[in-house]
C-alpha positions in Angstrom: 79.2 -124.6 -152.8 80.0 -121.9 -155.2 81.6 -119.0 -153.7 79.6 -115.4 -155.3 81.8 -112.8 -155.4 80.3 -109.3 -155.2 81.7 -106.4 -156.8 82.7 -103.8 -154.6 81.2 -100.2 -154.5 83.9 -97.6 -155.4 85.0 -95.2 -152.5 84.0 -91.8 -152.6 87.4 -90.4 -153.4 87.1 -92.5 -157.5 84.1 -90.3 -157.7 84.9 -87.9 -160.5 81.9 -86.1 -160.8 79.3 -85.6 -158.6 80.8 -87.0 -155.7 78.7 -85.9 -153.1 75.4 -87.2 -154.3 77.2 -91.3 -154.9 78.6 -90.7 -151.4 75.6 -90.8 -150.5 74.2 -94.1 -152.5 77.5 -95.4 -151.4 76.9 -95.3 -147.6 72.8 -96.7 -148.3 74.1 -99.4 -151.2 76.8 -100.7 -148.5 74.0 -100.9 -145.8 71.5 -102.5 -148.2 73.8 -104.8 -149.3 75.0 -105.9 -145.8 71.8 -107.3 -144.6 70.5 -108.4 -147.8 71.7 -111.8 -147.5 70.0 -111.5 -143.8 66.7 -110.6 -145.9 67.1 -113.5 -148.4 67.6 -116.2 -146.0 64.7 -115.1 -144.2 62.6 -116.1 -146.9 59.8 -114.1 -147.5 57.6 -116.6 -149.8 54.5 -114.7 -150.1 54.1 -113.1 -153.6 54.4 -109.0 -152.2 57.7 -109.9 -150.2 59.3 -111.6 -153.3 58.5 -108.6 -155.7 60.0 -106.7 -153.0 62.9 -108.3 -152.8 63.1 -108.3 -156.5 62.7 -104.2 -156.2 65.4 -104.6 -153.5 68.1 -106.0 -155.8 66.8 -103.8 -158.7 67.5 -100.8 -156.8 71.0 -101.7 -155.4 71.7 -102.5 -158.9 70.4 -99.1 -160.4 72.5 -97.3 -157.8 75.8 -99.3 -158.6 75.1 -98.8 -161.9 75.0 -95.1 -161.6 78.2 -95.7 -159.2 80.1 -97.1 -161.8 79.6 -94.3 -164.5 80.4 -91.6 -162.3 84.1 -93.4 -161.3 84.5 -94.4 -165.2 82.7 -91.8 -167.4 84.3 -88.6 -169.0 84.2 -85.8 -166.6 83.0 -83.5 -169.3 80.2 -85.8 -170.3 79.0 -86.6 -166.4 78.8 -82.9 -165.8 76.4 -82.3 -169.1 74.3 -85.0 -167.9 74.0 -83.4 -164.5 70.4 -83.2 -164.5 69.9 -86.6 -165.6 71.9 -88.3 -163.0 70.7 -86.6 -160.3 67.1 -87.8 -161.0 68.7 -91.3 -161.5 70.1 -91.1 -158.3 66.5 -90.0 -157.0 65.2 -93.1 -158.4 67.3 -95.5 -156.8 66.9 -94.0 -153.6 63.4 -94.0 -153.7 63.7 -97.9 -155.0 65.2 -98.6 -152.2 63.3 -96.8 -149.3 60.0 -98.1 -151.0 61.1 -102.1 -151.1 62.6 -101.7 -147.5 60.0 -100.3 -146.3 57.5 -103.2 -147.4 60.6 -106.1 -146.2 60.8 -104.8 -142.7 56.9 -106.0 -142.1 57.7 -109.7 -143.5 61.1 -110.1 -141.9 61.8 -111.2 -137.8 61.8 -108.3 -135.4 65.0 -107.7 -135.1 66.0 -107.6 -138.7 63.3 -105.3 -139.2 64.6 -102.8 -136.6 67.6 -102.6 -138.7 65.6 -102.1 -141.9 63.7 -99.8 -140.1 66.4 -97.7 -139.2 67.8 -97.5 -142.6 64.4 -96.5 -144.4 64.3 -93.5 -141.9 67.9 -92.5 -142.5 66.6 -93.1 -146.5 63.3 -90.7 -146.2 66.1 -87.8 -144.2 68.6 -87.4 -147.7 68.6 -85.4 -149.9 70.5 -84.4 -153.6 71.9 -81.6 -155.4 74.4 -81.0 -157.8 77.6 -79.0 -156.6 78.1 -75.3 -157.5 81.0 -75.6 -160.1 79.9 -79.1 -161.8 76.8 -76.6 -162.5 79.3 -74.2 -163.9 81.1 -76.6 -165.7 78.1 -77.8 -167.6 77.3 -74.5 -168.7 80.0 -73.6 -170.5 80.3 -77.3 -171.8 76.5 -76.3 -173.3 77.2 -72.7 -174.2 79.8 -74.6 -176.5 77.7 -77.3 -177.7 74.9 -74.6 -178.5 78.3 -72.1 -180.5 77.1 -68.9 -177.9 79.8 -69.2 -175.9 81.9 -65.8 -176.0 85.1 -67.5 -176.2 85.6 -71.1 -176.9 89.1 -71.0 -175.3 88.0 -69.1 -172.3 85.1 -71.8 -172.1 87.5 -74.9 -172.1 89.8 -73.0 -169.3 86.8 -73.2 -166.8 85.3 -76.8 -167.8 88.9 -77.8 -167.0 89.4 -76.0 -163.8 85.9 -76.3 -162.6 86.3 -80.6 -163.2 89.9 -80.8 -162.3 91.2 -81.6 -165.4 94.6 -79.5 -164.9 96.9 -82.0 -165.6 99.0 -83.6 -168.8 97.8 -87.2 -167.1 94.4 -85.9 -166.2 93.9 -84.3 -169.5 94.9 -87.8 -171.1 92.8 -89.3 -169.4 89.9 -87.3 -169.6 90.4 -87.8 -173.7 90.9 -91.7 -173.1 87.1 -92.0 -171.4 85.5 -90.1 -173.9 87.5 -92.3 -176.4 86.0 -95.3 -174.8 82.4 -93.9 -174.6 82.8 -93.2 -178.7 83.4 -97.4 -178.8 80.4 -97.9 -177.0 78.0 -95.7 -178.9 75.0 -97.8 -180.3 74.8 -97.3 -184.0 71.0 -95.9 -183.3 72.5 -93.1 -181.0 74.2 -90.4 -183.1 73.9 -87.1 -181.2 75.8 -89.1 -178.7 78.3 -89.8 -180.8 78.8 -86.3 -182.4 78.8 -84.6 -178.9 81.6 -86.8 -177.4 83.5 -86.1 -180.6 82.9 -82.2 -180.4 84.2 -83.0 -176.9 87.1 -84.7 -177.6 87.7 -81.9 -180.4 87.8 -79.3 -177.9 90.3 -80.9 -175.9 92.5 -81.7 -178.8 92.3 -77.9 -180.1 92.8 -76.3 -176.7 93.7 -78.9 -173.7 97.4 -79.2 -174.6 98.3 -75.7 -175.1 96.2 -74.0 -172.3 98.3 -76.1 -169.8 101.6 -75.4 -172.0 100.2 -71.7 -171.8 100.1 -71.8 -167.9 103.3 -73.4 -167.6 105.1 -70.9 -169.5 103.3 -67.9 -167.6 104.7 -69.3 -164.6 101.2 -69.6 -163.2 98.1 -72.7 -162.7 95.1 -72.3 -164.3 93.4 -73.6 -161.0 95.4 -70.9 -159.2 94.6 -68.2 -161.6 91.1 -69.0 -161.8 90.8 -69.8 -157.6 93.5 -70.4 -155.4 94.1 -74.1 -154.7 94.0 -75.1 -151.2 96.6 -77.6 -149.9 96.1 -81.1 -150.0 95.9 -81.5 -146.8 93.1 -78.2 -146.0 90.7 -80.3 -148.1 88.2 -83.4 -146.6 89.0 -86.4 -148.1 85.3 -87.1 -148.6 84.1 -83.9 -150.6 87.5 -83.1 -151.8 86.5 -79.0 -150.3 88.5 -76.9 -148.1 87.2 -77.8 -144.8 85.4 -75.5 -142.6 85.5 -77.7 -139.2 88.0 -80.3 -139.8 88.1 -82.6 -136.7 89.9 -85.7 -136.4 89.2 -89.9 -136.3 90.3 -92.5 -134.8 92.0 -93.3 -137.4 94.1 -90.2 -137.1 92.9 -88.6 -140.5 91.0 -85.4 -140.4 87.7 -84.9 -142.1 85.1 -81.8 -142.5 82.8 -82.4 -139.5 79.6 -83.1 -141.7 80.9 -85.6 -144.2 82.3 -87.7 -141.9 79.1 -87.7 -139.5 76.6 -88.5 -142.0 79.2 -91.5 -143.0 78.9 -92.3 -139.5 75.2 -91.8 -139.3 74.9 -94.3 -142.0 76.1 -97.1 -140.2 79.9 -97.5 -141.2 82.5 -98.0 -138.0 85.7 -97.6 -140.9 87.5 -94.6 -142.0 86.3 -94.1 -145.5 89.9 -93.1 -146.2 91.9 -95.8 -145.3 89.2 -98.5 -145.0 90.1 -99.5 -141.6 87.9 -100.2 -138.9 87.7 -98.2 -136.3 87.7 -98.8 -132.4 85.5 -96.0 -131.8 83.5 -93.3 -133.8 84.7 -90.2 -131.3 85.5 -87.0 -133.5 87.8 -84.7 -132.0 88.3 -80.8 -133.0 91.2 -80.4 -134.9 91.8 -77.0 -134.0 95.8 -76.3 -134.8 94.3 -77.6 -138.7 91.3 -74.9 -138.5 94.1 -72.0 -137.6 96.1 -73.2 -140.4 93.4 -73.2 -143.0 91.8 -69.7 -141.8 95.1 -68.2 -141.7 95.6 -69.3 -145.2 92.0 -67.9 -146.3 93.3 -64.3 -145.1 96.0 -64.6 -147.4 94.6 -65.7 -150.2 91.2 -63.5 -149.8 89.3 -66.8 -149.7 85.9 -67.3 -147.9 85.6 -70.7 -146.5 81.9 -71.2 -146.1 79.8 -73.2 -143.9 78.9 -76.9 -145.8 76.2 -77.2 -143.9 74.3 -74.3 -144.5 75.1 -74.0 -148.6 73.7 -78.1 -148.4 70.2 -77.1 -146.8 70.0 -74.1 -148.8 70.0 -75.7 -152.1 66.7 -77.1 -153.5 67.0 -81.0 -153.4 63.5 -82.2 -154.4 62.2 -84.0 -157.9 60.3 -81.2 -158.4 63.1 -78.5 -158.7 65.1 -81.3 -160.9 62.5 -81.3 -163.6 61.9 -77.8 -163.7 65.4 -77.6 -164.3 65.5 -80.0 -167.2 62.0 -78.0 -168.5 63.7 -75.0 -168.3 67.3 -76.3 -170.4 64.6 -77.7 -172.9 62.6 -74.4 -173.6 66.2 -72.6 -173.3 67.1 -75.2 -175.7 64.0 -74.9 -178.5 64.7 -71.0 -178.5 68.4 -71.4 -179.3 69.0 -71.2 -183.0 71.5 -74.5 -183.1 73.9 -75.9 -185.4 72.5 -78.6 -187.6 74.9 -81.4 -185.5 73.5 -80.4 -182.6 69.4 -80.1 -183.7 66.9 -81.7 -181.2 70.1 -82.8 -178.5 68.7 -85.6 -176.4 71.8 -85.9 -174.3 70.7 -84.1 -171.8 67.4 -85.9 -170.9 68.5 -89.3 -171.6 68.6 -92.0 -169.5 69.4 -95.4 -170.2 69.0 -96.8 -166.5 
């Protein structure tokens, strides 16, 4: 028998951009996937369960799909298409919760608890784009669209802002955009003349504004927001922690992440990959002193994740208006002829 090897999803810590939205496709694709064969071999024959399970695959595809971009893609060009992946990401998830939801009534009971439970755990999550990827895709447009204030100023924050403040990660940052240019479709010529204005940018500026900071004896990250310490920061969001507490695994994580990656139905620690003996979370209190002790010094607020995640509009409905709003913003702007009728940022090619 041939052996079919499946590709595995990326971790949340290859995430680039938008990490905490494919966090959470990765937790439902890894669930979908693992009882998928469970679902297959029970056969549904009848004509709804088969385009089900058709919708099934096409959705755990969609949502790998949109997996892979955001662990391969250009930072600068991920954060532009914000908007678009998010509702991407919307898609998927509804993909899935709608063809679950029709498998768990053709499937024996106690596969269709399990689906069950994951199409409730589906209808609970919701999406938003983080704070500074917002930011970060401003200024990227306020460039694209020449009414940016200063263009050097501009490429100072879309580097801080998407953690390009390195000589390697500034390389690489010009290598993926490099590779996107040899994949452009001859039919898609915006495209292709924003991921060059890209690239130009980081050609004119990248180089010295890191020389720059060097030489001043100071980090742009630093100068812009203090950096917190490796290890003040959740391995899952990659954010100063607010409640770190501790695994079984003996890393520390902020309290919410690493309860909704239990919630989902994982038993590992998303760090290391192991699996765990139990899911206890433990209070890592000497780690919380530390980090608010360093917040005094550095006249940082560490805020609550939970709270900024529920206050932020997550539906479809707030997603478009958004895009609306860029387009009218967009016909109003008197652009440069390269840059006439952009489509980049309501493109999708799912």
């Amino acid at each position: 028998m041939k052996t079919v090897v499946t590709e595995a999803l990326p971790t949340p810590n290859s995430i680039k951009v938008h990490r905490l939205m494919c966090t959470e496709l990765i937790n439902s694709v890894s669930r979908a996937s693992k009882i998928l064969p469970a679902i297959e071999a029970s056969r549904p024959r009848c004509r709804s369960g088969i385009e089900a399970l058709c919708l099934l695959n096409k959705a755990i595809e969609k949502a790998k799909s949109i997996l892979k971009q955001c662990s391969e893609s250009s930072k600068l060009y991920l954060a532009l298409k914000g908007d678009v992946i998010l509702l991407r990401c919307q898609k998927s998830w509804s993909l899935l919760e709608v063809s679950l939801s029709q498998i768990q009534n053709m499937v024996p009971v106690l596969l269709a608890a399990e689906v069950a439970q994951l199409v409730d755990d589906l209808r609970g999550a919701r999406f938003s784009l983080e704070p500074s990827e917002e930011e970060a895709a401003k200024v990227v447009k306020e460039l694209l669209f020449q009414c940016a204030k200063s263009e050097l100023e501009s490429v100072q924050v879309a580097m801080w802002r998407l953690n390009i403040t390195s000589p390697n990660a500034l390389l690489m940052e010009k290598r993926c955009i490099k590779t996107l240019l040899d994949n452009v479709g001859e039919g898609d010529g915006q495209k292709k003349k924003i991921l060059l204005f890209l690239l130009d940018l980081l050609s004119k500026y990248g180089k010295a504004i890191l020389e720059q900071n060097t030489e001043n004896g100071y980090n742009l990250q630093r100068d812009l927001f203090p950096i917190p310490p490796d290890g003040f920061k959740c391995p899952v969001s990659s954010r100063l922690m607010y409640d770190p507490v501790v695994i079984a695994s003996g890393e520390t994580y902020e309290r919410m992440w690493i309860q909704r990656w239990f919630d989902a139905g994982h038993n590992t620690c998303p760090k290391t990959g192991e699996t765990l003996p139990d899911l206890t979370i433990t209070p890592n209190n000497l780690l919380k002193g530390l980090i608010s002790k360093w917040c005094a010094e550095q006249g940082v607020a560490c805020s609550d994740p939970t709270s900024i995640y529920d206050a932020v509009p997550h539906s479809w409905e707030a997603s478009s208006a958004s895009i609306a709003s860029l387009n009218s913003y967009m016909d109003g702007l008197s652009l440069p002829i390269a840059f006439t009728n952009l489509s980049i940022v309501t493109e999708d090619h799912s």
